[in-house]
Structure formats: structure tokens, C-alpha cells
KOLMIPA-966977 format. One record per atom (N, C-alpha, C): residue number from 0; residue in one letter; atom name; x, y, z. Coordinates in pm, whole numbers, plus 50000, padded with zeros to 5 digits. Example, Ala and Ser with C-alpha at 12.3 -4.5 7.8 and 13.67 -1.06 7.14 Angstrom:
! KOLMIPA-966977
+-----+------+------+-------+-------+-------+
| pos | code | site |     u |     v |     w |
+-----+------+------+-------+-------+-------+
|   0 |    a |    N | 51319 | 49431 | 50780 |
|   0 |    a |   CA | 51230 | 49550 | 50780 |
|   0 |    a |    C | 51320 | 49670 | 50780 |
|   1 |    s |    N | 51285 | 49775 | 50708 |
|   1 |    s |   CA | 51367 | 49894 | 50714 |
|   1 |    s |    C | 51290 | 50003 | 50787 |
+-----+------+------+-------+-------+-------+
//
This chain:
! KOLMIPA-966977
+-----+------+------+-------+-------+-------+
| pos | code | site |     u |     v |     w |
+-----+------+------+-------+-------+-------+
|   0 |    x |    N | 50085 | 49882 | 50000 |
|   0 |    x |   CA | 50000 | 50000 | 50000 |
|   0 |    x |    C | 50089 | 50124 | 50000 |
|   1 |    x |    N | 50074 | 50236 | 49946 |
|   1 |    x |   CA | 50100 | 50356 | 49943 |
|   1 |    x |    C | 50113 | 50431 | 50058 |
|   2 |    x |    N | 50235 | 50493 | 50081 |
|   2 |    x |   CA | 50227 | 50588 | 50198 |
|   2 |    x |    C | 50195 | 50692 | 50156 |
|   3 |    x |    N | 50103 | 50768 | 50297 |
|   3 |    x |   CA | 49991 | 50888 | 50260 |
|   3 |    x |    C | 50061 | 50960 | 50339 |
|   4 |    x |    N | 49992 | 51110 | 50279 |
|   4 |    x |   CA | 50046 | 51238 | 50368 |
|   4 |    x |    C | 50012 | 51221 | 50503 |
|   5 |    x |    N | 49923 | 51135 | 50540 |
|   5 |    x |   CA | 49904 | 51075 | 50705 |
|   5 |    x |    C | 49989 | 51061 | 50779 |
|   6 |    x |    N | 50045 | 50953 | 50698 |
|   6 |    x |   CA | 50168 | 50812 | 50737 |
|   6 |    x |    C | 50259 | 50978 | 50768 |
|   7 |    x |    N | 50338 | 51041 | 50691 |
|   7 |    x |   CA | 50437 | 51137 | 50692 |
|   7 |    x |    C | 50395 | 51249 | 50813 |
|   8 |    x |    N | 50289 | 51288 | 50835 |
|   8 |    x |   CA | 50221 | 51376 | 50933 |
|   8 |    x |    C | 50293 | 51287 | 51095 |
|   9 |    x |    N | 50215 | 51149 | 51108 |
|   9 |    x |   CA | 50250 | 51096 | 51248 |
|   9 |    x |    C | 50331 | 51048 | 51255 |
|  10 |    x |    N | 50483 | 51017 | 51172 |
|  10 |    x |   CA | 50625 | 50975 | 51176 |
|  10 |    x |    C | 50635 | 51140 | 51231 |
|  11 |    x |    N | 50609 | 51237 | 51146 |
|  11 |    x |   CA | 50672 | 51339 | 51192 |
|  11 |    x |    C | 50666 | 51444 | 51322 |
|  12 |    x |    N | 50548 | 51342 | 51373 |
|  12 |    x |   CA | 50490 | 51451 | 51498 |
|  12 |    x |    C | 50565 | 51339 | 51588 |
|  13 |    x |    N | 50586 | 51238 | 51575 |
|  13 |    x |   CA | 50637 | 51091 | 51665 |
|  13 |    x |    C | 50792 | 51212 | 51666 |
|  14 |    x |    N | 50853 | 51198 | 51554 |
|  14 |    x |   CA | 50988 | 51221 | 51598 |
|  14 |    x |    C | 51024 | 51376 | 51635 |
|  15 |    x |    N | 50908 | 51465 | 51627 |
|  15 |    x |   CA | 50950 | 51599 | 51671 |
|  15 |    x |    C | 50912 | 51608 | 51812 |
|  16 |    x |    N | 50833 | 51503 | 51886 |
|  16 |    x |   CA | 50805 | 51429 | 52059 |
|  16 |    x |    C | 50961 | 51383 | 52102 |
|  17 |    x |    N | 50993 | 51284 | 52028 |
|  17 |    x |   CA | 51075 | 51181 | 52036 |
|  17 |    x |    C | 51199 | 51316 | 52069 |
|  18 |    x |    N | 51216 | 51395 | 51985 |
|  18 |    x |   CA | 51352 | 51492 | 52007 |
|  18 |    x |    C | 51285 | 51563 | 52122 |
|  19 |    x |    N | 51200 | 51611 | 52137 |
|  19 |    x |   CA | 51142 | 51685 | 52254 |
|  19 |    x |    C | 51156 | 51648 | 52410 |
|  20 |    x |    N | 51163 | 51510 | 52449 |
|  20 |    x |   CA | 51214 | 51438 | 52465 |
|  20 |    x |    C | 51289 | 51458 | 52562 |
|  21 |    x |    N | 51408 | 51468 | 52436 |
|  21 |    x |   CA | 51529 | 51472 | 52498 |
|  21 |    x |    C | 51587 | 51615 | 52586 |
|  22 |    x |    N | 51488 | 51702 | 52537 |
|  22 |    x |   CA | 51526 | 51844 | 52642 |
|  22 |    x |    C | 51495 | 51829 | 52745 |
|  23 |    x |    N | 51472 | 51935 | 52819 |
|  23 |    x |   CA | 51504 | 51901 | 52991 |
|  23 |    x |    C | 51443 | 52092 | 53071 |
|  24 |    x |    N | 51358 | 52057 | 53095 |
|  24 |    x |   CA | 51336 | 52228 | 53196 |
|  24 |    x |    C | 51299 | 52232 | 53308 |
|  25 |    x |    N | 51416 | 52262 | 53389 |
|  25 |    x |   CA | 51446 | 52273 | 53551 |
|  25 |    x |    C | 51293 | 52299 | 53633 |
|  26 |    x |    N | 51252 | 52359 | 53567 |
|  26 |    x |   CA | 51149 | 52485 | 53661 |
|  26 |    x |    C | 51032 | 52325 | 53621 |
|  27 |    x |    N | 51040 | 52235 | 53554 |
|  27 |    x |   CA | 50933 | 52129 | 53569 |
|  27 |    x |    C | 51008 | 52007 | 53656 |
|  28 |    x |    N | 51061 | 52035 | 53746 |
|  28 |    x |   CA | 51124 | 51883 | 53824 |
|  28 |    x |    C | 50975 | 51872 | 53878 |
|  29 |    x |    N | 51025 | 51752 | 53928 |
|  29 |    x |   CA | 50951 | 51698 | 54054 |
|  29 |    x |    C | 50999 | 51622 | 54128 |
|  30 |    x |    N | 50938 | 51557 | 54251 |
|  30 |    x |   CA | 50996 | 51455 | 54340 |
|  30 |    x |    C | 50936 | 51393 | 54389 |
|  31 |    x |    N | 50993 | 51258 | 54318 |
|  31 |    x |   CA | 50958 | 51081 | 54346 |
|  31 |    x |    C | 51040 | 50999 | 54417 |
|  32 |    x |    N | 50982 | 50955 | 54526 |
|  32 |    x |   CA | 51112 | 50915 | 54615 |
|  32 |    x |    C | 51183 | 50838 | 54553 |
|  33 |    x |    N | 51338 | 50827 | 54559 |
|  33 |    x |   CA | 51391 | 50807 | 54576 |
|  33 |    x |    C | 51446 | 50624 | 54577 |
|  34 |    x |    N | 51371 | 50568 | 54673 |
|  34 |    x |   CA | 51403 | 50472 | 54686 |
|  34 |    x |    C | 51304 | 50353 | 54569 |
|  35 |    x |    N | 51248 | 50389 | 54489 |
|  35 |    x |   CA | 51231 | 50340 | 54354 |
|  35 |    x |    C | 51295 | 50356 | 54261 |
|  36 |    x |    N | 51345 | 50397 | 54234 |
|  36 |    x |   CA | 51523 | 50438 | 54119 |
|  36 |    x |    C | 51542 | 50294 | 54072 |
|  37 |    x |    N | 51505 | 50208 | 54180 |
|  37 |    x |   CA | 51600 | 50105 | 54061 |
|  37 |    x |    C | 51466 | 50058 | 54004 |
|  38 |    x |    N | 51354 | 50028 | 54050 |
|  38 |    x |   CA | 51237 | 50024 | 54028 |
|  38 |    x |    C | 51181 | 50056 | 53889 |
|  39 |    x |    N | 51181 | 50209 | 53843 |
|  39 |    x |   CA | 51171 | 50249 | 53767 |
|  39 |    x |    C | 51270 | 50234 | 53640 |
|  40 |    x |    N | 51417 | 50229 | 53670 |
|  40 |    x |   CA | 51508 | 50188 | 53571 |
|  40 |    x |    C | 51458 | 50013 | 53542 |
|  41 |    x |    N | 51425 | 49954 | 53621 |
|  41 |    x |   CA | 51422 | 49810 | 53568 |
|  41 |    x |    C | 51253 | 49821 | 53424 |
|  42 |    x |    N | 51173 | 49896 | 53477 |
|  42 |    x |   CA | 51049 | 49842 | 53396 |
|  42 |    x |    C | 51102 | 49922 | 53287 |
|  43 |    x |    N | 51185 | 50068 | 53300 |
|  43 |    x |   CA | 51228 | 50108 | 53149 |
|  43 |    x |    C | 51321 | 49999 | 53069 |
|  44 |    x |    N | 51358 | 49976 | 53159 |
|  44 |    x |   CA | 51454 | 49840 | 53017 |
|  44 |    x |    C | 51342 | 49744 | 52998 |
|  45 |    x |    N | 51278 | 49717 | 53085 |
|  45 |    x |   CA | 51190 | 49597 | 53053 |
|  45 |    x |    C | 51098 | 49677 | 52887 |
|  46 |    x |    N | 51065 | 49783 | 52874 |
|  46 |    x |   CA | 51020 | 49879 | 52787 |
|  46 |    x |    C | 51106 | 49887 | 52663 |
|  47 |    x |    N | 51235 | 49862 | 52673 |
|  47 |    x |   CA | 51353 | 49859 | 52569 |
|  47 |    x |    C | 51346 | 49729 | 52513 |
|  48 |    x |    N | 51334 | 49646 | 52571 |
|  48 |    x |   CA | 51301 | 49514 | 52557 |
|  48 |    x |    C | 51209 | 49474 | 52443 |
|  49 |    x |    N | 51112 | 49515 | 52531 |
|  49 |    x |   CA | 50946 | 49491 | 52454 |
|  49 |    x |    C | 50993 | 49517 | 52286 |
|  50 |    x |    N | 51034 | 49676 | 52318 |
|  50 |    x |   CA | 51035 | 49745 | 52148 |
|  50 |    x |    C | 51128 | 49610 | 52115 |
|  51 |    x |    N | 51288 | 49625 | 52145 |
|  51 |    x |   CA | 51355 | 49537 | 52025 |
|  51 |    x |    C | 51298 | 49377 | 52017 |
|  52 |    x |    N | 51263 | 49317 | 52095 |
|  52 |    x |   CA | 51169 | 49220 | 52059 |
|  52 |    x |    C | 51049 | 49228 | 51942 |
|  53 |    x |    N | 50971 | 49290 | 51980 |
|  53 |    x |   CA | 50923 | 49384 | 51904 |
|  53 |    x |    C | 50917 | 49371 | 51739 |
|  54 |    x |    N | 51041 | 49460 | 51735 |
|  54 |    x |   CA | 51096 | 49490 | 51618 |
|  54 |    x |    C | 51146 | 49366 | 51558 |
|  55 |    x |    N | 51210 | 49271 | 51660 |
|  55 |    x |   CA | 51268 | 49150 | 51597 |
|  55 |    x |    C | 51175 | 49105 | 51543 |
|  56 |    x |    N | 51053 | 49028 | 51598 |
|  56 |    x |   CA | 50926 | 48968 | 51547 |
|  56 |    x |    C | 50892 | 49036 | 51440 |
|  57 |    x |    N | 50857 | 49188 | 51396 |
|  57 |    x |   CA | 50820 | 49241 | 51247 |
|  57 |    x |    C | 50926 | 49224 | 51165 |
|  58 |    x |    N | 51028 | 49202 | 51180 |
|  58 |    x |   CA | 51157 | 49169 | 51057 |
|  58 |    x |    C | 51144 | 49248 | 50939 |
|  59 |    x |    N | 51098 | 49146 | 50805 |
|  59 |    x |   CA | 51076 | 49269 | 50730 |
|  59 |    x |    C | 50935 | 49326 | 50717 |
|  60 |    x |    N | 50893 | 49335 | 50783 |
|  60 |    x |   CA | 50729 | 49411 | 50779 |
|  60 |    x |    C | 50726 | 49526 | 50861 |
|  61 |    x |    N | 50889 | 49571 | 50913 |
|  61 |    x |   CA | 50906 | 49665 | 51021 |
|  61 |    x |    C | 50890 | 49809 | 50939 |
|  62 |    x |    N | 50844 | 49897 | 50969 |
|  62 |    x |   CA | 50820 | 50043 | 50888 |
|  62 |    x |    C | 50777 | 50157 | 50997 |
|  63 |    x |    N | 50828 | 50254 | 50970 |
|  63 |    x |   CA | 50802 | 50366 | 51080 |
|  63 |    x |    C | 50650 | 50432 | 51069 |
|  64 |    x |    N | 50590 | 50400 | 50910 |
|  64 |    x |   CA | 50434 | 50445 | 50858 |
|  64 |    x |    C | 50356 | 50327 | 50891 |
|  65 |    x |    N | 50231 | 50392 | 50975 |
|  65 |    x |   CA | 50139 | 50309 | 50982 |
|  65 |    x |    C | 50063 | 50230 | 50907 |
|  66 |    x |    N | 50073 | 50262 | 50763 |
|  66 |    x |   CA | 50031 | 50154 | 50627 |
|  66 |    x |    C | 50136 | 50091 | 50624 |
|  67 |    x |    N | 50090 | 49967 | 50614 |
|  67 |    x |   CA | 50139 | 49848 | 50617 |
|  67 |    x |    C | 50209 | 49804 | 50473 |
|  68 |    x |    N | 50337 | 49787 | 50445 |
|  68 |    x |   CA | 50418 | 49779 | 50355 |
|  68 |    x |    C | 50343 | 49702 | 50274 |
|  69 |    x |    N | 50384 | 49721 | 50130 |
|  69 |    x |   CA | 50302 | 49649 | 49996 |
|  69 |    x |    C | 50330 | 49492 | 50074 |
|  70 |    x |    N | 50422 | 49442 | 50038 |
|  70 |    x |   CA | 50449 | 49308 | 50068 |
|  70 |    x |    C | 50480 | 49239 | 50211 |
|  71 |    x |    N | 50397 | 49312 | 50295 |
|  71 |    x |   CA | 50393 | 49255 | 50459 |
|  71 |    x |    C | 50308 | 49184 | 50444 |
|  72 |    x |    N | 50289 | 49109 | 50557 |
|  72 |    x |   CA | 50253 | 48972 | 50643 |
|  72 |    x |    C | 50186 | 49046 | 50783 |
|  73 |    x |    N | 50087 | 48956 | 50836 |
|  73 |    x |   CA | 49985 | 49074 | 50959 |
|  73 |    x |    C | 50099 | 48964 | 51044 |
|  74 |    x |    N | 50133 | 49013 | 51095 |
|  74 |    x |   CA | 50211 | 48924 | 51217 |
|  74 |    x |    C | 50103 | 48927 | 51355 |
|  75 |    x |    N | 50080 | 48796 | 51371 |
|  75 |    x |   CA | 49997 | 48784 | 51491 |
|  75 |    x |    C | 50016 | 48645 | 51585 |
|  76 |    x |    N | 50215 | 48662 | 51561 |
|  76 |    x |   CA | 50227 | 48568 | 51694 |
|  76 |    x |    C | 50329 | 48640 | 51755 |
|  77 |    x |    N | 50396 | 48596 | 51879 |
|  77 |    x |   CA | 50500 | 48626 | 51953 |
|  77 |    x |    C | 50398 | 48769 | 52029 |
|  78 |    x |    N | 50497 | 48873 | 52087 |
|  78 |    x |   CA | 50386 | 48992 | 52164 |
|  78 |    x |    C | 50278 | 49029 | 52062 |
|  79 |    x |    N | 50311 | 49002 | 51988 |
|  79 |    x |   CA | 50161 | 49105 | 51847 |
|  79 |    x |    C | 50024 | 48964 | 51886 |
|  80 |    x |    N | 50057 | 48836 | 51964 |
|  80 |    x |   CA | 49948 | 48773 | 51967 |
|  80 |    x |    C | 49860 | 48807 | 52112 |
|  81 |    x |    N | 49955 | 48883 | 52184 |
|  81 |    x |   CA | 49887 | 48972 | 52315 |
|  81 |    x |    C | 49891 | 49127 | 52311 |
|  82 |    x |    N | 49927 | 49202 | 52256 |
|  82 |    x |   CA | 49931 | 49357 | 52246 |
|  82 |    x |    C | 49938 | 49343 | 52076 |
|  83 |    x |    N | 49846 | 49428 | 52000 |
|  83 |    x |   CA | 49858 | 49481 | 51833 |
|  83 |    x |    C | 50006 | 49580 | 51879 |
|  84 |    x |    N | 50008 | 49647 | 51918 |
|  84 |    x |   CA | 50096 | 49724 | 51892 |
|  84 |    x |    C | 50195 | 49782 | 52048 |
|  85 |    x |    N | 50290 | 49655 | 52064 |
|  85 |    x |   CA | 50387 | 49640 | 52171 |
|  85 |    x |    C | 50481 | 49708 | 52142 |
|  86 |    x |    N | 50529 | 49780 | 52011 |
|  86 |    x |   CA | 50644 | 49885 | 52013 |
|  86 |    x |    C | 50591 | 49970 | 52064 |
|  87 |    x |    N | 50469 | 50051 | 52026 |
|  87 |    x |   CA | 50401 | 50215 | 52121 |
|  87 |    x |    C | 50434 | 50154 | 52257 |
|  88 |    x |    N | 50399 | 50040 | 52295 |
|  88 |    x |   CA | 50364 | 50002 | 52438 |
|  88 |    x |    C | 50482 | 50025 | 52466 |
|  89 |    x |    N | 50583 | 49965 | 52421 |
|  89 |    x |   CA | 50716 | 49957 | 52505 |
|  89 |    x |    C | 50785 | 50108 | 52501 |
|  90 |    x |    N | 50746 | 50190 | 52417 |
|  90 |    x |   CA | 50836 | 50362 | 52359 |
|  90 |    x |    C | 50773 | 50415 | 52485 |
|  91 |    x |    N | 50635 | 50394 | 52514 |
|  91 |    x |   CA | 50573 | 50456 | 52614 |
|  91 |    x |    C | 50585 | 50406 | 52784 |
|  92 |    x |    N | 50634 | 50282 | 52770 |
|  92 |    x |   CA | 50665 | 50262 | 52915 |
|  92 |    x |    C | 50789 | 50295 | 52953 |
|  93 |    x |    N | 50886 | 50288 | 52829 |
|  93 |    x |   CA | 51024 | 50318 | 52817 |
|  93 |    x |    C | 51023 | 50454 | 52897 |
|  94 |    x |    N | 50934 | 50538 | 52813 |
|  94 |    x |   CA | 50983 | 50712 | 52837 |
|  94 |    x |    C | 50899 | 50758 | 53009 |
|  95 |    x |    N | 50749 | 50664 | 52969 |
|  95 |    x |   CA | 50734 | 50698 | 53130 |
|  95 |    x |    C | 50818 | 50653 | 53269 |
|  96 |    x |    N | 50864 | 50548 | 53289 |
|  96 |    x |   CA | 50924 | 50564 | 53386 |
|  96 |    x |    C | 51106 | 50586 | 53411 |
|  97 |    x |    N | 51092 | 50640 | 53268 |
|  97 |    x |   CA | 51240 | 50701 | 53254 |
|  97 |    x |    C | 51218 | 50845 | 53302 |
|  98 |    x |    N | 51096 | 50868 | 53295 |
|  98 |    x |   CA | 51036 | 51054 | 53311 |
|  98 |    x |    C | 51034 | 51044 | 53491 |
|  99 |    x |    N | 50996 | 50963 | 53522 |
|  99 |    x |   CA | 50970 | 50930 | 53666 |
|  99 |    x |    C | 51100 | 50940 | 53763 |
| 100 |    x |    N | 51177 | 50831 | 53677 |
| 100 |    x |   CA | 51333 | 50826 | 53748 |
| 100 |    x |    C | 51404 | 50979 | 53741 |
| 101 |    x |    N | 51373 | 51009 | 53612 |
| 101 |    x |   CA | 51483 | 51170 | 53603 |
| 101 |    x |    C | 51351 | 51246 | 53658 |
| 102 |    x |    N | 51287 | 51266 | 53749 |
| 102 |    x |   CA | 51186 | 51329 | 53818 |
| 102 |    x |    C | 51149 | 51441 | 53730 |
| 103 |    x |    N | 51108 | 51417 | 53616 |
| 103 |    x |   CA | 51122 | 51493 | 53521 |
| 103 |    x |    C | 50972 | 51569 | 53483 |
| 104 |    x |    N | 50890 | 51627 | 53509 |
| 104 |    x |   CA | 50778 | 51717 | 53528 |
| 104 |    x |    C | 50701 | 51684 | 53360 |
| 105 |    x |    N | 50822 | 51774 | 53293 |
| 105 |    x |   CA | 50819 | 51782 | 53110 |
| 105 |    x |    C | 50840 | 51667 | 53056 |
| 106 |    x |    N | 50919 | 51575 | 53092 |
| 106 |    x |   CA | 50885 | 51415 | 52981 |
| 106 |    x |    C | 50769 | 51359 | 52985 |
| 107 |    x |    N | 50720 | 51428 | 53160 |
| 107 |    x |   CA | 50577 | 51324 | 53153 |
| 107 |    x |    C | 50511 | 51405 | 53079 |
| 108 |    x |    N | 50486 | 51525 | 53032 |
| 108 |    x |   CA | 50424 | 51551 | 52937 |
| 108 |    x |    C | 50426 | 51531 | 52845 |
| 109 |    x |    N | 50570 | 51558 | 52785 |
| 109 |    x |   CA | 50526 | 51448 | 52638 |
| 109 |    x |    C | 50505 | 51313 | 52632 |
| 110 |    x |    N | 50571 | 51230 | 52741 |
| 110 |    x |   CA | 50449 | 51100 | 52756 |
| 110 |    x |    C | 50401 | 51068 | 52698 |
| 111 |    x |    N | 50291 | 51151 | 52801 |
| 111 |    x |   CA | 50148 | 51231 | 52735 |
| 111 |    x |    C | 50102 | 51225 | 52616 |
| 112 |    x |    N | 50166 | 51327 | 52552 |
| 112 |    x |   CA | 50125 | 51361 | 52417 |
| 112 |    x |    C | 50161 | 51292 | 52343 |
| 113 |    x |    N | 50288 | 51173 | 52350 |
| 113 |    x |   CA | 50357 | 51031 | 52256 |
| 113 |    x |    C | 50200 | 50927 | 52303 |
| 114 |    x |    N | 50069 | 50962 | 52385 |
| 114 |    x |   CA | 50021 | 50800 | 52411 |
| 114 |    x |    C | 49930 | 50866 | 52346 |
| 115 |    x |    N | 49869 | 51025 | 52337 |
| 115 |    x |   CA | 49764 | 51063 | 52234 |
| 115 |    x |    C | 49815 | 51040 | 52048 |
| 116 |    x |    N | 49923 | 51127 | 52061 |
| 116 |    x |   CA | 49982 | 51031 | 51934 |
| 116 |    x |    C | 49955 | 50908 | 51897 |
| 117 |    x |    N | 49989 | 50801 | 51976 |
| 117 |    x |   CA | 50022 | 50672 | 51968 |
| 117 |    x |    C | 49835 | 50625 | 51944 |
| 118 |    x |    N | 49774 | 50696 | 52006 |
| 118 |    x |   CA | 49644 | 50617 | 51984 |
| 118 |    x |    C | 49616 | 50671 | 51868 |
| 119 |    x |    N | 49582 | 50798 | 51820 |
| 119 |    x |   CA | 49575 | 50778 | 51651 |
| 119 |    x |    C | 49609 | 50720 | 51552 |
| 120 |    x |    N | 49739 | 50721 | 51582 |
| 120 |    x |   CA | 49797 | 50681 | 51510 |
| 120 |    x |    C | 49787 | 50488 | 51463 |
| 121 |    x |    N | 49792 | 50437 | 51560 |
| 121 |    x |   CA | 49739 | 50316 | 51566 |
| 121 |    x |    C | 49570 | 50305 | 51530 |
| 122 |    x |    N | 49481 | 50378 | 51558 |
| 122 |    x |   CA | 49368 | 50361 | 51460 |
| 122 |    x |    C | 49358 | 50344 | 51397 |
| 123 |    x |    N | 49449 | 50511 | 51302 |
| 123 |    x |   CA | 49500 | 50467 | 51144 |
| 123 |    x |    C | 49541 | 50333 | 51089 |
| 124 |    x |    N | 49663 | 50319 | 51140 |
| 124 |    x |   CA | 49714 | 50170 | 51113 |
| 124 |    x |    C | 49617 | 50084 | 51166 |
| 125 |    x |    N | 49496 | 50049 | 51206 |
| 125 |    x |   CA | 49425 | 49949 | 51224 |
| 125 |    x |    C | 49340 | 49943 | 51118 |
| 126 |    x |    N | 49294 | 50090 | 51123 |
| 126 |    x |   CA | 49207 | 50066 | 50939 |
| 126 |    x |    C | 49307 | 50050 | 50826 |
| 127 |    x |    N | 49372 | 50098 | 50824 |
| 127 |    x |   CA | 49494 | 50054 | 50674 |
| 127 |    x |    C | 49527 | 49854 | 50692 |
| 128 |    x |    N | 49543 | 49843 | 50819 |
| 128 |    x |   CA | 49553 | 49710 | 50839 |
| 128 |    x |    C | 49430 | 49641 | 50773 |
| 129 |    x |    N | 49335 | 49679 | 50784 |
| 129 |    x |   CA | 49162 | 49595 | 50818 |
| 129 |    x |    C | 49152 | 49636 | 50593 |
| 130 |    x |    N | 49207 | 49711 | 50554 |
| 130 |    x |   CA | 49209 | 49701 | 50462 |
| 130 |    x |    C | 49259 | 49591 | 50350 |
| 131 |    x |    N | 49409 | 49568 | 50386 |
| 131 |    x |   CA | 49491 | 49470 | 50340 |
| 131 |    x |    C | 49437 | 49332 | 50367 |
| 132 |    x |    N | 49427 | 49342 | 50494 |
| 132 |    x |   CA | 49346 | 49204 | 50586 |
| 132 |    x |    C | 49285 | 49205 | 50559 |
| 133 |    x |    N | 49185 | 49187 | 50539 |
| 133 |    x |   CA | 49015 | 49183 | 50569 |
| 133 |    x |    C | 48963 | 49110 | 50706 |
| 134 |    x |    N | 49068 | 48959 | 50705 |
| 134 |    x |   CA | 48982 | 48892 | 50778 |
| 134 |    x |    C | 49039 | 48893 | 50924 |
+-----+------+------+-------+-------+-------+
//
């Protein structure tokens, strides 16, 4: 299938989050005790995980656009046979309790705005999916 000015719209709002991200503004700390640190670092890798697993399982059907490549396959074993879409899951558990550990006010906002993303965006790709698929 054809990538649409869609597909290019939510890669591009994903990765202008994704860099967003990575900034940092003092005046939004907060404070989470402390003695969860490792807590929170363990479920973010567990979140790193998910994705490259993830990613391993789509092989070549892997694409950053939610239309589903001309010549993909619906993959619906390994995590895709319990979560449709375990990379958002894992980007988003990744960044939340990475936002948590760096007591970080502003990551949890974009979070935020990466899980409103993430649900459109996956709509989309569910109807572009339900297209190819049918069944």
C-alpha cells in the first residue's frame, strides 16, 4: 500500500516528541522518592526490551508508517498475539518511567502527548491494516 500524507504527518509529529524528549526544563522537576530508582530503571529496560523484541518479530514488515508495507505479512504471533501494537507500548513505558526516574515534570508531558499520538495513530494503522486484511 501507498504511503499517505498521514503516514508522513504521524512519523513526523512521533519524531519531533521523540527529540522533545530529549530536552530538559528545571522549573518542571519533581519529586519521586527516591528509593524506587532502581524500580523504575528496571520496567524502562523491561520497555527497551518489549520494542527490540518487538521489532525482531516484524523483521521485514518493520516500517516507521502506519500503512502496512506492499508486501507485509499481519504478524499475529509472539507479543503482536497479546498487544497489536507492543512497540508504542514499550516507547511509552520506556519514556514513562524514565520521566519518573529523572523526576522529570516535562517528559511526563510528552508522555502524554507520545500515548495521544500513539492512539491515533494506531487507529489509522488498524484501518489501513483491516484494509489489506480483511479477515
Amino acid at each position: 500500500m501507498a504511503v499517505s500524507s498521514r503516514d508522513y504527518i504521524f512519523v513526523g509529529l512521533q519524531f519531533v516528541l521523540f527529540g522533545a524528549y530529549l530536552l530538559e526544563f528545571p522549573q518542571l522537576r519533581l519529586n519521586f522518592p527516591d528509593n524506587a530508582d532502581i524500580f523504575n530503571l528496571i520496567l524502562a529496560g523491561l520497555g527497551v526490551i518489549i520494542i527490540i523484541v518487538s521489532m525482531l518479530q516484524l523483521s521485514t514488515n518493520l516500517s516507521p508508517f502506519p500503512t502496512p508495507k506492499k508486501d507485509s505479512e499481519l504478524v499475529v504471533t509472539g507479543l503482536f498475539k497479546y498487544v497489536r501494537h507492543p512497540i508504542y507500548s514499550g516507547i511509552l513505558m520506556t519514556t514513562f518511567f524514565l520521566a519518573i526516574y529523572l523526576n522529570s515534570g516535562y517528559k511526563l508531558i510528552i508522555v502524554f502527548l507520545l500515548g495521544i499520538l500513539f492512539y491515533y495513530k494506531s487507529n489509522h494503522e488498524e484501518r489501513e491494516l483491516r484494509k489489506k486484511f480483511p479477515g
